[in-house]
C-alpha positions in Angstrom: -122.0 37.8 -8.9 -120.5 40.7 -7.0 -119.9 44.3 -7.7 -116.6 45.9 -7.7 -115.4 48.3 -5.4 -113.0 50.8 -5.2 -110.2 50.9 -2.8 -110.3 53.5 -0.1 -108.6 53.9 3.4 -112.0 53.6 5.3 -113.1 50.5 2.9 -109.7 48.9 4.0 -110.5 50.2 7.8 -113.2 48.0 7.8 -111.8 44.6 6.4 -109.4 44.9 8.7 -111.5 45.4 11.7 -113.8 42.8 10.8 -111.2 39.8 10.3 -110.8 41.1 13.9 -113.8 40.3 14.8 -117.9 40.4 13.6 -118.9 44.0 13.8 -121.7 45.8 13.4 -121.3 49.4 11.7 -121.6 51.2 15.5 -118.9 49.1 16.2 -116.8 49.4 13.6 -116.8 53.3 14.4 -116.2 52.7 18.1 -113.4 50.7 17.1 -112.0 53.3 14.4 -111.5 56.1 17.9 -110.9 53.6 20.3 -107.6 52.6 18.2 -106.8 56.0 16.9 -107.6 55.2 13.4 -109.2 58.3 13.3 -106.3 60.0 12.8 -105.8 58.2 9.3 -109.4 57.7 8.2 -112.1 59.7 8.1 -115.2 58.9 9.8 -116.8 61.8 11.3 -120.1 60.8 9.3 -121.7 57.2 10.2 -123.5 57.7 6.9 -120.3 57.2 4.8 -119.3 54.5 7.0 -122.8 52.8 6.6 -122.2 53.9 2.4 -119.0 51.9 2.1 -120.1 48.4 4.2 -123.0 48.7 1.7 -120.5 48.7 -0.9 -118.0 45.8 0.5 -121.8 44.1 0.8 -123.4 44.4 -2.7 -119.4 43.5 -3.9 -119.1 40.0 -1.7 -116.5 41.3 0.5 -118.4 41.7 3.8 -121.3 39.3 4.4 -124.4 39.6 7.0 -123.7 37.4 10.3 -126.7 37.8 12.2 -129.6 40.7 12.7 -129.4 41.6 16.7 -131.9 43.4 19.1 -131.2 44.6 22.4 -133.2 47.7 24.2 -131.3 50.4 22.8 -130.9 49.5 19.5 -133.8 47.4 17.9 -132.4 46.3 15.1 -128.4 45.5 14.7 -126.5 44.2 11.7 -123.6 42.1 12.5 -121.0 41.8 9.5 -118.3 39.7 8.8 -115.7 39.5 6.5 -115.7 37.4 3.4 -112.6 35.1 1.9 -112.8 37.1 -0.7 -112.8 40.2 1.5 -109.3 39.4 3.3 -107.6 38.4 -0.5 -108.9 41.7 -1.5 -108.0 43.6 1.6 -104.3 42.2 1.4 -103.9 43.6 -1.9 -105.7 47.1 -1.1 -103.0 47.3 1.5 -99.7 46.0 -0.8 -100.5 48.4 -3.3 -101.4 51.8 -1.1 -97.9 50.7 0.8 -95.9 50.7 -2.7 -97.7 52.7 -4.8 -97.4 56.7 -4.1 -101.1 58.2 -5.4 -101.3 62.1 -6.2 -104.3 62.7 -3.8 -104.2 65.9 -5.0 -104.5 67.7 -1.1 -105.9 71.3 -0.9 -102.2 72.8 0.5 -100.2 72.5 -2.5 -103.2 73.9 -4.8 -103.0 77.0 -3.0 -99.6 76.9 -3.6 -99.9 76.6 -7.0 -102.3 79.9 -7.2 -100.0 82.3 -4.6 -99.1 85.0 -6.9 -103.8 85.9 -6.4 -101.8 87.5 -2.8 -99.5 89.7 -1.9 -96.4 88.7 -0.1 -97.3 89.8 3.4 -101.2 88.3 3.5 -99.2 84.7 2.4 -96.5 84.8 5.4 -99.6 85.9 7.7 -101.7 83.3 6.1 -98.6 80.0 6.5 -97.8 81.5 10.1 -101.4 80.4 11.2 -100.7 77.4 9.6 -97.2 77.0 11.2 -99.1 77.6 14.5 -101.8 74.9 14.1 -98.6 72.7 12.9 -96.8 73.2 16.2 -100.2 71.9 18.1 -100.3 69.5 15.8 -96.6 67.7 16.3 -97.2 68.2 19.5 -100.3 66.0 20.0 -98.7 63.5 18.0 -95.4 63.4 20.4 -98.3 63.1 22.7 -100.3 60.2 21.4 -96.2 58.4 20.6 -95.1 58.9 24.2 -98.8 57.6 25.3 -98.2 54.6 23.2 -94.7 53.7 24.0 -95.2 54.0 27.6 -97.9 51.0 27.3 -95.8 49.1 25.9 -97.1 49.2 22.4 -95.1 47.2 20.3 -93.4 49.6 17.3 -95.4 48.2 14.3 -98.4 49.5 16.2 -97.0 52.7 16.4 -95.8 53.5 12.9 -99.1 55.6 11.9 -98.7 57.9 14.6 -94.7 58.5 14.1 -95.4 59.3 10.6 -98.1 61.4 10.9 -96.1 63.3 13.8 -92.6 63.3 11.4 -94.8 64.4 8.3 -96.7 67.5 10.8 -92.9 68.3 11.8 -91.1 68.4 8.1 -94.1 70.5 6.6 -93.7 73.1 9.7 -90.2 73.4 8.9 -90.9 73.8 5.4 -93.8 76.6 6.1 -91.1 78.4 8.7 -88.4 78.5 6.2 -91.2 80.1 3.4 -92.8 82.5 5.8 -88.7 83.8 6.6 -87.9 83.6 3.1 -91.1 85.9 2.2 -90.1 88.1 5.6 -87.3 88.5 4.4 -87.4 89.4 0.8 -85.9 86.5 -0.6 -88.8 85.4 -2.2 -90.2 88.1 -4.2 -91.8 88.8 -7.5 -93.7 91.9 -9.6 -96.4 91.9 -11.5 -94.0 91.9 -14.6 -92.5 89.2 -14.0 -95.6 87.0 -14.1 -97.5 88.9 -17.1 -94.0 88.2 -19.1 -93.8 84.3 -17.8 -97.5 84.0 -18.8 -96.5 86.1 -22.2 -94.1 83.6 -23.2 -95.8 80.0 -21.8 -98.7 81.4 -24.4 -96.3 81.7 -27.4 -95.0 78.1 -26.7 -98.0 76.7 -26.4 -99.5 78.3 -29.5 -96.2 77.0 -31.3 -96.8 73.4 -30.1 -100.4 73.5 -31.4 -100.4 76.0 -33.9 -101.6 79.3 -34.6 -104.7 80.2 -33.3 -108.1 79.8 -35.4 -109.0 83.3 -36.0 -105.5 83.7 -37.9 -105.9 81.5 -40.2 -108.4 82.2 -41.8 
């Protein structure tokens, strides 16, 4: 009997690895830098990464291969995948390629709650962020041109171009807000918002009725 699982990047991470080859969790982490997954998944803490093979385990989609020693580590836990690990790795990866998910990120919910600053401490605020941006676009041209020059073939290179063409969009986007805010394009007062709030509260108290106190 096994134990479902839900889908995640670093749970697909490690299906994929292992129908590489037999890994134990130390290597599967290795791996995860040495290939520049690290960029994608997150797995700056072994102890998640130890969390989720004991998840893919108790669920049948990773089995045990052998139990290791060797002097620096006493005690090493090979694992390999399952059959029914690769069908369920194949369809993790079909759906997270056509299915968008709202991850809900932490940028556009501090978008969404702006108007707690005033206009200047924003465009100070997203030119930091346009500078970490530029660094950022830049070590991914970095990591494309490394790639390409060792003859990489292109599928092996998607992640990186679209992490570097995602970094460049969203610092154009931030530059384009930060000069719309310099420039007083985008604006607002205090009025403004008390009236918007003013009248989203009347619609919704129309939609669902008046409130208790006044009916009674």
């Amino acid at each position: 009997m096994t134990t479902a699982v839900r889908s995640s990047p670093l749970a697909l991470t490690v299906l994929a690895l292992l129908q590489y080859q037999p890994l134990h969790p130390y290597g599967v982490q290795r791996l995860i830098r040495e290939w520049g997954k690290d960029q994608v998944v997150n797995v700056g803490q072994r102890a998640g990464l130890y969390r989720t093979m004991e998840r893919l385990l108790a669920a049948g989609l990773i089995a045990v291969r052998e139990t290791g020693r060797d002097a620096l580590y006493p005690e090493r836990t090979v694992y390999e995948v399952t059959d029914a690990g690769r069908e369920t790795a194949h369809e993790w990866l079909d759906d997270m390629l056509a299915g968008p998910k709202n991850e809900f990120p932490e940028f556009p919910a501090a978008l969404s709650l702006l108007t707690m600053l005033t206009p200047d401490v924003i465009a100070k605020a997203l030119r930091r962020r346009a500078g970490s941006l530029e660094v950022a676009v830049a070590a991914h041209e970095e990591v494309l041109d490394r790639e390409r020059q060792s003859g990489s073939p292109s599928i092996l290179t998607l992640e990186s171009d679209y992490l570097r063409t995602v970094a460049a969009a969203e610092l154009d986007w931030v530059r384009r807000i930060v000069a719309d805010l310099e420039e007083g394009r985008l604006a607002w007062t205090a009025e403004e918002l008390y009236a918007k709030a003013a009248e989203a509260g009347t619609e919704d108290a129309g939609t669902h009725g008046a409130p208790e106190d006044s009916r009674r």
